[in-house]
Each structure stands twice: as structure tokens, then as C-alpha cells.
C-alpha positions as protocol buffer text, in pm:
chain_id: "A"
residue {
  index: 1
  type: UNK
  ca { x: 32 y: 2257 z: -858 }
}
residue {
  index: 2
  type: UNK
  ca { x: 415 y: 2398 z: -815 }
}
residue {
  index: 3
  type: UNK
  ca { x: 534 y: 2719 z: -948 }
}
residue {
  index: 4
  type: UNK
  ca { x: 843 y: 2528 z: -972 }
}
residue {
  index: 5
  type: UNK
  ca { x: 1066 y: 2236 z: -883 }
}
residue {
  index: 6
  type: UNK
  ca { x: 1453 y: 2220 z: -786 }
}
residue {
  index: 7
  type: UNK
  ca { x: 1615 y: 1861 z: -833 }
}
residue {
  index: 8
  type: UNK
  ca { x: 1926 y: 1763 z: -648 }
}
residue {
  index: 9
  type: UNK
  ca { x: 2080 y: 1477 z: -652 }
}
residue {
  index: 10
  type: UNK
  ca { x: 2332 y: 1316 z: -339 }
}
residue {
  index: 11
  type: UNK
  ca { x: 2431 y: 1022 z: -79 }
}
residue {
  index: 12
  type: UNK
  ca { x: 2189 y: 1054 z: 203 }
}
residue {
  index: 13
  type: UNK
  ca { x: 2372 y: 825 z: 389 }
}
residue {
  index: 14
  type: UNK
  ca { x: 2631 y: 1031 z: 421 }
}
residue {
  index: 15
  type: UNK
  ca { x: 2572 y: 1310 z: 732 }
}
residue {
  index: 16
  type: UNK
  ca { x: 2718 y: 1604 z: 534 }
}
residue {
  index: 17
  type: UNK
  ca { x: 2546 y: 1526 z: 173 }
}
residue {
  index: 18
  type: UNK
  ca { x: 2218 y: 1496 z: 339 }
}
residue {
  index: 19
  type: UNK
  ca { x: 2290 y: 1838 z: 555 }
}
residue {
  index: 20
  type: UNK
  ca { x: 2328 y: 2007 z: 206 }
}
residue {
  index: 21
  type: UNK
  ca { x: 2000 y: 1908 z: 67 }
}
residue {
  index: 22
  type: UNK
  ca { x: 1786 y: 2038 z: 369 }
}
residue {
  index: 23
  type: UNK
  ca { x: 1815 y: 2367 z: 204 }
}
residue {
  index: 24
  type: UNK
  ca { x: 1646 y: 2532 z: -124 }
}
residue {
  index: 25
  type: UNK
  ca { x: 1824 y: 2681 z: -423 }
}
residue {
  index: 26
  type: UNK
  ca { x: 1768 y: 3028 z: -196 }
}
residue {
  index: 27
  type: UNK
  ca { x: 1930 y: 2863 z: 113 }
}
residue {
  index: 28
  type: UNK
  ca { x: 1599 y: 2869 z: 258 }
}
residue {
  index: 29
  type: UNK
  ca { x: 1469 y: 2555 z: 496 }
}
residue {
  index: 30
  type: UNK
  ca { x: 1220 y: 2329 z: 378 }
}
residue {
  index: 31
  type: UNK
  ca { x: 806 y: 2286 z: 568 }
}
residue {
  index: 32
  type: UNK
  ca { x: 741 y: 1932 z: 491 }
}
residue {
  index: 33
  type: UNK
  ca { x: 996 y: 1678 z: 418 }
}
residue {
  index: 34
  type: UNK
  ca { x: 861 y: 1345 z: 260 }
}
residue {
  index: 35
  type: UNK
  ca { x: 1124 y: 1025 z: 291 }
}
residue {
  index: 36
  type: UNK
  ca { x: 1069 y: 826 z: 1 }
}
residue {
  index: 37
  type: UNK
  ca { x: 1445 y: 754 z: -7 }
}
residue {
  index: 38
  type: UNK
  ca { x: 1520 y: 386 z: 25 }
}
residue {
  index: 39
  type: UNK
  ca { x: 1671 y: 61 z: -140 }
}
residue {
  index: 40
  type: UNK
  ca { x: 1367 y: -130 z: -287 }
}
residue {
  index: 41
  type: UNK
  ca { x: 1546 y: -393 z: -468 }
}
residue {
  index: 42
  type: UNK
  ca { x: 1512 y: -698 z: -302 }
}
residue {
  index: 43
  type: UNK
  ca { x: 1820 y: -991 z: -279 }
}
residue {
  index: 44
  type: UNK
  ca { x: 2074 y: -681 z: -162 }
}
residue {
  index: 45
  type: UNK
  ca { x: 2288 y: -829 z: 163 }
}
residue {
  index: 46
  type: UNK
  ca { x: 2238 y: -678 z: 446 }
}
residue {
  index: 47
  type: UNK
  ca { x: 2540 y: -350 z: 474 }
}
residue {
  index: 48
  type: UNK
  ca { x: 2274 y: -253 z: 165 }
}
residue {
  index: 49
  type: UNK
  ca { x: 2000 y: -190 z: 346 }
}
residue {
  index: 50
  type: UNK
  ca { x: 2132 y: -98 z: 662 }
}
residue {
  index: 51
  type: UNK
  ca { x: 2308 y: 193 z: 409 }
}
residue {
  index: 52
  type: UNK
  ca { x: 2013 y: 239 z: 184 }
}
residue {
  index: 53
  type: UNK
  ca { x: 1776 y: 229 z: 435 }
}
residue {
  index: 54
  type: UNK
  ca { x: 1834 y: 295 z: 770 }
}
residue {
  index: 55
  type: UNK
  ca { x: 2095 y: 524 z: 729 }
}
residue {
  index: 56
  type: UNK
  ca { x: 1909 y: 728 z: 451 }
}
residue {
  index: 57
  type: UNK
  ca { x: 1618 y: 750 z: 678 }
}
residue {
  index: 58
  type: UNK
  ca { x: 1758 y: 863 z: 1001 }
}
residue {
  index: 59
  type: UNK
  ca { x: 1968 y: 1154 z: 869 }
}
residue {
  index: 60
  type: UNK
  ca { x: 1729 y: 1276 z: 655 }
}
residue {
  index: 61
  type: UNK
  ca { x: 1519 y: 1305 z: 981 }
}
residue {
  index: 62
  type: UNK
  ca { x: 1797 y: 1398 z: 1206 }
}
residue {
  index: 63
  type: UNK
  ca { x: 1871 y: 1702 z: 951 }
}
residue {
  index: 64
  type: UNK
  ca { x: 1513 y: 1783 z: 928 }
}
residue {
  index: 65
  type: UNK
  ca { x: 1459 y: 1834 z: 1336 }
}
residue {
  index: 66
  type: UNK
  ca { x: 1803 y: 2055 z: 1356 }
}
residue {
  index: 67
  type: UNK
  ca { x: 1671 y: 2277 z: 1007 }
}
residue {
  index: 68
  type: UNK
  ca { x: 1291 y: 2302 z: 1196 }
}
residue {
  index: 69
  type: UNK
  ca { x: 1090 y: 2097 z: 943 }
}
residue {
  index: 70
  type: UNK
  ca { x: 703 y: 2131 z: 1049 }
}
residue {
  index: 71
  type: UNK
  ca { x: 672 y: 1768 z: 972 }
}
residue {
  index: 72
  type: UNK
  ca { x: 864 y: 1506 z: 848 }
}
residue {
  index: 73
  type: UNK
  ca { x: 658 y: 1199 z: 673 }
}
residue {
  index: 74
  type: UNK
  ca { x: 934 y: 884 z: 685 }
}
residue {
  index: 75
  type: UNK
  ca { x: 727 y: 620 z: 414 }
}
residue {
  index: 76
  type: UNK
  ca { x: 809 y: 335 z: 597 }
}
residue {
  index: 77
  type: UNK
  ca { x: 642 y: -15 z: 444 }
}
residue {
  index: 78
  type: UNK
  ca { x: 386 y: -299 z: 611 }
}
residue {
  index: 79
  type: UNK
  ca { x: 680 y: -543 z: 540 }
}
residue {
  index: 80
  type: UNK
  ca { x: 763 y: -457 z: 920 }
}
residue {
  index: 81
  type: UNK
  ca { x: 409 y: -694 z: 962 }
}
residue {
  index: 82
  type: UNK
  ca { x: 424 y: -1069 z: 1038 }
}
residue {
  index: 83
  type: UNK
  ca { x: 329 y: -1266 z: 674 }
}
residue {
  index: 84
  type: UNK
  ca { x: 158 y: -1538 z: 768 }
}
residue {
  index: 85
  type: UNK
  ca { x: -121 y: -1320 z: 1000 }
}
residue {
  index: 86
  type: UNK
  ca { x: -437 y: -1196 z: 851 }
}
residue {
  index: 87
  type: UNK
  ca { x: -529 y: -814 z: 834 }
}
residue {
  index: 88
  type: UNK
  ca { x: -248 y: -621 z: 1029 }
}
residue {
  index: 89
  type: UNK
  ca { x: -359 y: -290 z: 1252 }
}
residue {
  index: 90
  type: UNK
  ca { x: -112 y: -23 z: 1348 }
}
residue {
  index: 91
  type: UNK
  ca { x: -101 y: -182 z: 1633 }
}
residue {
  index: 92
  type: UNK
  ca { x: -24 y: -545 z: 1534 }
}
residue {
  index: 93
  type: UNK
  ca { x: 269 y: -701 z: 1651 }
}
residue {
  index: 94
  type: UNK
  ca { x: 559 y: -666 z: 1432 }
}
residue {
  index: 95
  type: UNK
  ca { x: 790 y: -938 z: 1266 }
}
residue {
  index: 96
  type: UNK
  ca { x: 975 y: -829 z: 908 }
}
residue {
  index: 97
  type: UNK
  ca { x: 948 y: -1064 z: 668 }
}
residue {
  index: 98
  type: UNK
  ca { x: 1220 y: -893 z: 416 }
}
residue {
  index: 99
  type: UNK
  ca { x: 1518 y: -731 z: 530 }
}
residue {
  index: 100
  type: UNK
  ca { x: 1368 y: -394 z: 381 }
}
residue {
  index: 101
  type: UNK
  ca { x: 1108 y: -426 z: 654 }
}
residue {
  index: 102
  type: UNK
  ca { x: 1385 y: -486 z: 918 }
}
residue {
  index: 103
  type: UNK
  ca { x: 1593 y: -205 z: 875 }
}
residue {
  index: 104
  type: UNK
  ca { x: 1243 y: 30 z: 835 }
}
residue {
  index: 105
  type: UNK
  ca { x: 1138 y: -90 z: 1136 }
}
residue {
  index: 106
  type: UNK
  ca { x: 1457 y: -19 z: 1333 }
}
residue {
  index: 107
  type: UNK
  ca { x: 1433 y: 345 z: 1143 }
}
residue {
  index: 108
  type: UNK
  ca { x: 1110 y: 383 z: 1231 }
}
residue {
  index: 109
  type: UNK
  ca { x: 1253 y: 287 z: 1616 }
}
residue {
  index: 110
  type: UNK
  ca { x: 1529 y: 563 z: 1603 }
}
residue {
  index: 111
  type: UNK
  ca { x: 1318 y: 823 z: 1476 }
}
residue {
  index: 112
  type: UNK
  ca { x: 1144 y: 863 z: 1825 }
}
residue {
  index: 113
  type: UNK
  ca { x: 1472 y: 912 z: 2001 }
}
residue {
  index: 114
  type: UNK
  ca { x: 1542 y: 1233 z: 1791 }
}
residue {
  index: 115
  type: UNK
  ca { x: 1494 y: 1523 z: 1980 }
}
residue {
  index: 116
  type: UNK
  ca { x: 1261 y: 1784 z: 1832 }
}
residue {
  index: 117
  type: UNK
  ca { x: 1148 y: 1578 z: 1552 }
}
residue {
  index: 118
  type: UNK
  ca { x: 790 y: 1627 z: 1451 }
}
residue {
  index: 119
  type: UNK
  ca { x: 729 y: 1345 z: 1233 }
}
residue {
  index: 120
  type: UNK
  ca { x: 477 y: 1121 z: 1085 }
}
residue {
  index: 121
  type: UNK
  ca { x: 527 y: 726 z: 986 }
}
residue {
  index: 122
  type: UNK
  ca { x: 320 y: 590 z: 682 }
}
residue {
  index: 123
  type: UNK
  ca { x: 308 y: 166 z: 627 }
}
residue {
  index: 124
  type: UNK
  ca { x: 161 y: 107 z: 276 }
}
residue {
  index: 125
  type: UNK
  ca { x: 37 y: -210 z: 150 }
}
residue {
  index: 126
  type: UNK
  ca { x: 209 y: -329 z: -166 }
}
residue {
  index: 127
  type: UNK
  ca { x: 215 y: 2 z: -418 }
}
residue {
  index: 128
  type: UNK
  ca { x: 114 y: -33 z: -814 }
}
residue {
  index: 129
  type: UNK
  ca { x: 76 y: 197 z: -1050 }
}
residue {
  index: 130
  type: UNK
  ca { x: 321 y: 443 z: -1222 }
}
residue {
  index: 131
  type: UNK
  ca { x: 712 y: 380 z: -1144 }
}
residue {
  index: 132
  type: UNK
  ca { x: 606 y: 14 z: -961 }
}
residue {
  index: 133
  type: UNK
  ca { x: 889 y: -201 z: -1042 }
}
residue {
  index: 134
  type: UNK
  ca { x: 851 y: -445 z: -732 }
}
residue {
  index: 135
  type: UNK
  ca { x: 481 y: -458 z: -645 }
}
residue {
  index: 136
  type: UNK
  ca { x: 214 y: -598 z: -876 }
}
residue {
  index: 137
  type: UNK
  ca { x: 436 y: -528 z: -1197 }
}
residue {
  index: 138
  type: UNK
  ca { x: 631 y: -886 z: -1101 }
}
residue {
  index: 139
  type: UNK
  ca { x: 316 y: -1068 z: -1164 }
}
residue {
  index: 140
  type: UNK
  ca { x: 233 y: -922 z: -1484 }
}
residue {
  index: 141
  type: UNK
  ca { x: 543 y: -940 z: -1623 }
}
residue {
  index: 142
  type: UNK
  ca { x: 499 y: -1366 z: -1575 }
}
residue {
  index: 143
  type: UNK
  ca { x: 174 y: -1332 z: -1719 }
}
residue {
  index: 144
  type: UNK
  ca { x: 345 y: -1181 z: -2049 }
}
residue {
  index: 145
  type: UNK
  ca { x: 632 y: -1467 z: -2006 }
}
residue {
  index: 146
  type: UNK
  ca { x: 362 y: -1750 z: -2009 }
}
residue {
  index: 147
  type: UNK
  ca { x: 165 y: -1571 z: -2291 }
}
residue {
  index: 148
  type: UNK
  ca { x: 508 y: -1599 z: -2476 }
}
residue {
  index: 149
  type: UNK
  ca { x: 529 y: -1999 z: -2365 }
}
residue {
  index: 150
  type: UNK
  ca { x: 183 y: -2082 z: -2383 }
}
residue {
  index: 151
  type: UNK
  ca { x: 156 y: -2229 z: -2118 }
}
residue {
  index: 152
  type: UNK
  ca { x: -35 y: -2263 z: -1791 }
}
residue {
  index: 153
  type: UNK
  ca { x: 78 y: -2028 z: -1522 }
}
residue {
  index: 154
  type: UNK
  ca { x: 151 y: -2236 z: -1209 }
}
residue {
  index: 155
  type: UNK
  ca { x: 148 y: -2027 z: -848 }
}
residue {
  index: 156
  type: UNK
  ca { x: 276 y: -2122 z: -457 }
}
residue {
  index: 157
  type: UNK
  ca { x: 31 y: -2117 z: -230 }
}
residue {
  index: 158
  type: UNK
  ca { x: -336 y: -2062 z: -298 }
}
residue {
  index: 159
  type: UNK
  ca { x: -582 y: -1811 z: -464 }
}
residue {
  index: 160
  type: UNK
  ca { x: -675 y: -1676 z: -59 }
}
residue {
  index: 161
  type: UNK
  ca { x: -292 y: -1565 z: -43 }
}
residue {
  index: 162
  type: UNK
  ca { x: -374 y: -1166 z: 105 }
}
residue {
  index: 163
  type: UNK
  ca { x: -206 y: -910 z: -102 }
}
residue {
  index: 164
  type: UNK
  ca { x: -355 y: -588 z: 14 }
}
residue {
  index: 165
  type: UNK
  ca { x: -247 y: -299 z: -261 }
}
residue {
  index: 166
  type: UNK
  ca { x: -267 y: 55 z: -280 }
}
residue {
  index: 167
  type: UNK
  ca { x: -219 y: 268 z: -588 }
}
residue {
  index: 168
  type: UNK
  ca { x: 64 y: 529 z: -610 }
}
residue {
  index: 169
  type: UNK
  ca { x: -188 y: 796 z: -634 }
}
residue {
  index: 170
  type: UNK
  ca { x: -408 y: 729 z: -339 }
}
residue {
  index: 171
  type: UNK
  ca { x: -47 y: 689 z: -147 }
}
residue {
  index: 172
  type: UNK
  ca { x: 30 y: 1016 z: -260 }
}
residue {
  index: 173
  type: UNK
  ca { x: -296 y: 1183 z: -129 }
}
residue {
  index: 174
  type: UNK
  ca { x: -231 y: 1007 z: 161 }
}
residue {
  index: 175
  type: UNK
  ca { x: 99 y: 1148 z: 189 }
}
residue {
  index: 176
  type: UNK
  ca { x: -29 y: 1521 z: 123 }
}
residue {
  index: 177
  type: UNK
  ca { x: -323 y: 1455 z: 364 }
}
residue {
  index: 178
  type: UNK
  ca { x: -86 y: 1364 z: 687 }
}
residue {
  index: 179
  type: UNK
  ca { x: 142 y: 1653 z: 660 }
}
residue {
  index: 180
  type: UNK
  ca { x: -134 y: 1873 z: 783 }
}
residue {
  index: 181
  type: UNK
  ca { x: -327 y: 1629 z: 1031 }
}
residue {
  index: 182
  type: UNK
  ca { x: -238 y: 1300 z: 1265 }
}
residue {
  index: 183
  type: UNK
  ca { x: -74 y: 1295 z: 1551 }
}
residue {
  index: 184
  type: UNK
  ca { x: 279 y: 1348 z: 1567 }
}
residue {
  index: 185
  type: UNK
  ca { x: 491 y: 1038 z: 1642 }
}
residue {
  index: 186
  type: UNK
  ca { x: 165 y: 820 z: 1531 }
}
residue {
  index: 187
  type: UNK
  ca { x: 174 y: 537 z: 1259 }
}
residue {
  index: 188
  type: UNK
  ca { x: -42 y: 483 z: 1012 }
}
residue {
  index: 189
  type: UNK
  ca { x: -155 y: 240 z: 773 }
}
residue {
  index: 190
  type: UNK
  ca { x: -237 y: 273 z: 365 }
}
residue {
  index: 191
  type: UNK
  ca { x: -412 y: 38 z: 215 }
}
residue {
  index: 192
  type: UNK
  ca { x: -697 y: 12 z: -76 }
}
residue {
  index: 193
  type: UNK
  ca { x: -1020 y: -105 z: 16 }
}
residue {
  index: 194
  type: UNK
  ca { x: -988 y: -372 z: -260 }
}
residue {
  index: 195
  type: UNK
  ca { x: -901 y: -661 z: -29 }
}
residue {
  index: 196
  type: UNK
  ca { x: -689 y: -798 z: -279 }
}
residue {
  index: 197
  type: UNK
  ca { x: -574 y: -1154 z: -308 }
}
residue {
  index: 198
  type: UNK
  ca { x: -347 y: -1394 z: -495 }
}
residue {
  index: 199
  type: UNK
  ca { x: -694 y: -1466 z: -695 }
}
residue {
  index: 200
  type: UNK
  ca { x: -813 y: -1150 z: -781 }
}
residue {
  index: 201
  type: UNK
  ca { x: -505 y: -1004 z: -893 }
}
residue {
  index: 202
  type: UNK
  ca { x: -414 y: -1343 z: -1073 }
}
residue {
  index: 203
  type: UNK
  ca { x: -744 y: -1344 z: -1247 }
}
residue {
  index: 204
  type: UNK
  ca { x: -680 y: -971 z: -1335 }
}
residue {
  index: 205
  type: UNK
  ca { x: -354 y: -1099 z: -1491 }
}
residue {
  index: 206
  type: UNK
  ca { x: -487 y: -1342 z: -1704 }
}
residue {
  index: 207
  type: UNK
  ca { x: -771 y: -1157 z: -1849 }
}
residue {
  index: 208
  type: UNK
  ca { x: -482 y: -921 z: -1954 }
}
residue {
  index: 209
  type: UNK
  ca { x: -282 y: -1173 z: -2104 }
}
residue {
  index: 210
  type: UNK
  ca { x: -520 y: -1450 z: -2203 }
}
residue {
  index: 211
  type: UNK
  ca { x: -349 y: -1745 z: -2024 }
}
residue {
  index: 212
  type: UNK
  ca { x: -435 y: -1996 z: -1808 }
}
residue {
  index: 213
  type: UNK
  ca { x: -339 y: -2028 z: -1376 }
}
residue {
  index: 214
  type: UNK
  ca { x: -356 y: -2264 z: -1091 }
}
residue {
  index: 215
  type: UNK
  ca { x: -212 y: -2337 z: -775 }
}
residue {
  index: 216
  type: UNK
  ca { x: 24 y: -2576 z: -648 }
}
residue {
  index: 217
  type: UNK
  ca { x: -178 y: -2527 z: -257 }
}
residue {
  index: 218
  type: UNK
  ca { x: -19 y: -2506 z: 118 }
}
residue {
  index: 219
  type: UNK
  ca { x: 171 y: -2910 z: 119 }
}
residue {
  index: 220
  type: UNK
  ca { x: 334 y: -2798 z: -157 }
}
residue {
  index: 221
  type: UNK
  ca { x: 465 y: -2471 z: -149 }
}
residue {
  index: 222
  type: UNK
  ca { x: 621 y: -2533 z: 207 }
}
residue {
  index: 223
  type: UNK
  ca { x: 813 y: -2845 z: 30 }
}
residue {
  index: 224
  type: UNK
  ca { x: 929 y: -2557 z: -231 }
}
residue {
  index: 225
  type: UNK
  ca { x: 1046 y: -2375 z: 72 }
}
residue {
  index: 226
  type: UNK
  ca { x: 1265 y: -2612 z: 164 }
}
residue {
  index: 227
  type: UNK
  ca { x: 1468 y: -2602 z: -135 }
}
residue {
  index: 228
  type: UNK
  ca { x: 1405 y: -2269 z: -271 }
}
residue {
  index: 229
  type: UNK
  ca { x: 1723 y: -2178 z: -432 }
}
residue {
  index: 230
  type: UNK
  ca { x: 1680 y: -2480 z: -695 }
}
residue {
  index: 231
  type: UNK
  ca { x: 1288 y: -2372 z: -713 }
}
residue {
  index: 232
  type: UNK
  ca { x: 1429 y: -1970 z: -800 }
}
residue {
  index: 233
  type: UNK
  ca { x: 1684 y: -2066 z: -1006 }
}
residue {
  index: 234
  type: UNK
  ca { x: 1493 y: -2288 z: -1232 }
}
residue {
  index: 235
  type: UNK
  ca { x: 1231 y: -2062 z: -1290 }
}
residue {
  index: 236
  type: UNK
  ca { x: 1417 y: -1772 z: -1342 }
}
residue {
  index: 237
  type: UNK
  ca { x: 1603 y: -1973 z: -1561 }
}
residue {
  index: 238
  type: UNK
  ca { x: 1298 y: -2078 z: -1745 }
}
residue {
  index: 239
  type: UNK
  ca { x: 1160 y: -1740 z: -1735 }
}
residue {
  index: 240
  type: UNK
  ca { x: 1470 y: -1485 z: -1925 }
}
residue {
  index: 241
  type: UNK
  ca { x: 1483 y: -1638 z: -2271 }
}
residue {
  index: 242
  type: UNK
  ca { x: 1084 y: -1562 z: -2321 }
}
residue {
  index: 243
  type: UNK
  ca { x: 1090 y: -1234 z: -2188 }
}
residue {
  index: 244
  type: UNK
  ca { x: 1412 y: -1138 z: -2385 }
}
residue {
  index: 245
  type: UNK
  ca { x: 1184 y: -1273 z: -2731 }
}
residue {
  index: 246
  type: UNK
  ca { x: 876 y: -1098 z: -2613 }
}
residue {
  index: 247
  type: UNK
  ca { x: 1063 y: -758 z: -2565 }
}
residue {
  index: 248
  type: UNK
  ca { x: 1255 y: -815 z: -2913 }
}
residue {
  index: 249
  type: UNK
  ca { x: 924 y: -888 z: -3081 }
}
residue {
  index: 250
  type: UNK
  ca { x: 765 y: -587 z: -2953 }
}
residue {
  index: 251
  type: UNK
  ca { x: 1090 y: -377 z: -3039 }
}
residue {
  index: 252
  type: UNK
  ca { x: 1214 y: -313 z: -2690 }
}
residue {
  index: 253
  type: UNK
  ca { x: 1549 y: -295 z: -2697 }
}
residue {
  index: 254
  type: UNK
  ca { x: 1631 y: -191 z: -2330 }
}
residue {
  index: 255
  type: UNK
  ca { x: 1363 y: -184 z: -2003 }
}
residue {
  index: 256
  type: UNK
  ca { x: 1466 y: -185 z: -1672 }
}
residue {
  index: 257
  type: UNK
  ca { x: 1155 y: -479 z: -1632 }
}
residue {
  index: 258
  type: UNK
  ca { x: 1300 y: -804 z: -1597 }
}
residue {
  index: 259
  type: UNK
  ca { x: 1189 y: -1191 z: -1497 }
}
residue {
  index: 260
  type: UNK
  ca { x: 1427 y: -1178 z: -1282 }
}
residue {
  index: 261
  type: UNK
  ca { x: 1289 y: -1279 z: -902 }
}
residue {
  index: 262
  type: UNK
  ca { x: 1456 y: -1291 z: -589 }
}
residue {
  index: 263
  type: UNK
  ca { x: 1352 y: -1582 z: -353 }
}
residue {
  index: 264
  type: UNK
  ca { x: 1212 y: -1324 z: -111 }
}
residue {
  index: 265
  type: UNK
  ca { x: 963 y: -1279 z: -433 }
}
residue {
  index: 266
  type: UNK
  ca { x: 902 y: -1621 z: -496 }
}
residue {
  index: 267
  type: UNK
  ca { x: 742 y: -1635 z: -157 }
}
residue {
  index: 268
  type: UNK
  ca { x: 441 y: -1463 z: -276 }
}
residue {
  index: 269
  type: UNK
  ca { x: 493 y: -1496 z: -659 }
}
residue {
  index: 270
  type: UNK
  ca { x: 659 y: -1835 z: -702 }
}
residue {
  index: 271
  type: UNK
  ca { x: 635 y: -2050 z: -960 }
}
residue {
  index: 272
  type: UNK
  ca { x: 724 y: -2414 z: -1019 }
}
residue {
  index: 273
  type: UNK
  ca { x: 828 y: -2581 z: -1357 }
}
């Protein structure tokens, strides 16, 4: 529990805004500094992240070896993890499969070139739970669309799709934990021991919403692939106008939830009509 807690707000991609925040309301340093700083939308172009992402990331750490910070914990993402390989170690050979995993991966690179930095690197697994806009929330926000079309919720791929989650909380703890043990330098996985798949958190889904799912299977999803931006487009298209009744029924007037998928989404959460 904190006695108390100051809230600033700045760029930390600029140098000098980030050098002002690496210091308390009594101009005192800082112990710990956690990096949860970082462009999570997906579809941004590429100056984004490299801005939002990288930048944030290295300053923050380059400003918290000059200041003396006991540990710095950068949350970095298992994005940096080839997709189409089965469980991933902290070892496993890396190949981004967004462009947020790309530019973590080359912060997580620079951060052992800083001199003096004592610093911890956390990958989780995709994060639900409180504040989750881009993890498991997508899914469940088709599952409301489809309960508003009645219809049957069609998926890419198959139910053994690997979709390895960790709650917000349990990151959290996780987070707390490593600022006092590990390795510095070291990397470390978070996941839940859940195992989750396309299946289970499909079936999960529809028990919530009382609708019906399949699969359109491996032949063809990669035929979707190779016209994806008609595939995205049509289903978001498909997708708004029930969302936009099932918020107005329910008296919602603004959320910042929306149907709205980027392609890099509809790799793991597509939908055909």
C-alpha cells in the first residue's frame, strides 16, 4: 500500500521531458523504475512505434542509469517470439510478428549497451483483465457483435491456435517480485499456467454470450491471407453497425471499445463473412 502517489504527465520520447520525470515532487531520485510506457495500438506506421516505443523505452532507461535507479524493469512483450512455433523459452529464437514486437526487441537490444544500467526485461503472454483493450477484450467484444446478429461466429485458423494469457494482476506481482530478485540483464517470461487456446477462450466467449462458433481450418485461413485487406475490411464493415446498436441499447453513449480490428488482429481473431 502507498502513503501516496504523484502523477505527471510528459513526452518520453523526448530526452529532456523524460530527464524531468526521473525525479519526485521533493527532487528526490526514484529506486525502481517500471516501463510500462509504450504504443499498444496496433495498425500505427512505423515512425509510431519507433517514437512510442523504442524511443520511450531507451530514455526512460538511459535517464534511469545516469539518476542511479536500483533496477529498472523495461515490460517488453512475447510478440518479439516467432508465431507460428509452439511454446517459446527465453531463450527461443526471436522473429516479431507485429511491429510492436520489433521495435521492443531492438529496445530490449539497446538497453544492454547502456552503461551502468541495472535492469530487468519482462515478455508477457497476451494480458487480460482490468484496462485490456487489445488482448482477450477483442474477442469478446465479437462475441457481443454476433449476439447482436445472431449469428454463428466464424474464426481463422483452428480451435489448437496457442494463445497463452496472463492476467494483469499476476503481471503485476510479477513485476513487484523481479525488482528485488533475477539476474540483472536476464529476460524473463510471464505467462499463466492456463495453456490457453483459440478453443478454450472461444468456448469461454460463447458461454458468456450464448452464441454459436466454428472454424474456417489451416487451407483456408492462409487463402484469407492472401487477400486480407478485403477479408478486414468486410468484417469490420460488417461488424460497426451491431456494436454501435448494442452500445445504444444498453445506453452507452461513448466507450473507447470498438469492432474495429487491424489486420495484424485478424491474424489471430479473424473472421470471415
Amino acid at each position: 500500500i502507498f502513503k501516496s502517489v504523484d502523477f505527471c504527465q510528459a513526452n518520453l520520447s523526448n530526452p529532456s521531458s523524460c530527464q524531468r520525470l526521473f525525479k519526485d515532487s521533493n527532487g528526490l531520485g526514484f529506486d525502481y523504475v517500471f516501463n510500462l510506457a509504450a504504443e499498444t495500438k496496433y495498425g500505427q506506421t512505423e515512425e509510431v512505434y519507433k517514437e512510442l516505443v523504442y524511443n520511450v523505452s531507451v530514455n526512460c532507461a538511459r535517464e534511469a542509469a545516469a539518476t542511479g535507479v536500483k533496477r529498472f524493469i523495461e515490460v517488453s512483450t512475447a510478440q518479439v517470439y516467432n508465431s507460428d512455433k509452439g511454446i517459446s523459452s527465453e531463450d527461443s529464437k526471436v522473429d516479431p510478428w507485429t511491429l510492436i514486437g520489433k521495435h521492443k526487441l531492438e529496445a530490449e537490444k539497446s538497453l544492454a549497451t547502456i552503461p551502468d544500467l541495472k535492469y530487468v526485461i519482462l515478455r508477457p503472454a497476451i494480458v487480460y483483465g482490468i484496462g485490456d483493450k487489445y488482448g482477450i477484450t477483442p474477442r469478446l467484444i465479437i462475441g457481443a457483435v454476433y449476439r447482436q446478429l445472431k449469428e454463428k461466429m466464424e474464426l481463422l485458423w483452428t480451435k489448437d491456435l496457442r494463445m497463452d494469457t496472463v492476467h494483469v494482476h499476476d503481471l503485476s506481482r510479477a513485476m513487484w517480485h523481479i525488482k528485488d530478485t533475477g539476474t540483472n540483464g536476464e529476460i524473463y517470461n510471464v505467462v499463466d499456467q492456463g495453456h490457453s487456446t483459440q478453443g478454450s477462450i472461444s468456448e469461454l466467449v460463447s458461454t458468456i454470450f450464448g452464441i454459436r462458433y466454428g472454424y474456417h481450418g489451416t487451407v483456408l485461413s492462409n487463402l484469407a491471407r492472401l487477400n486480407m485487406t478485403d477479408v478486414v475490411d468486410g468484417s469490420n464493415e460488417k461488424h460497426l453497425g451491431p456494436w454501435s446498436e448494442a452500445c445504444n441499447e444498453c445506453g452507452i453513449v461513448n466507450t473507447p471499445l470498438t469492432p474495429y480490428l487491424d489486420k495484424v488482429l485478424y491474424m489471430y481473431i479473424g473472421l470471415l463473412l
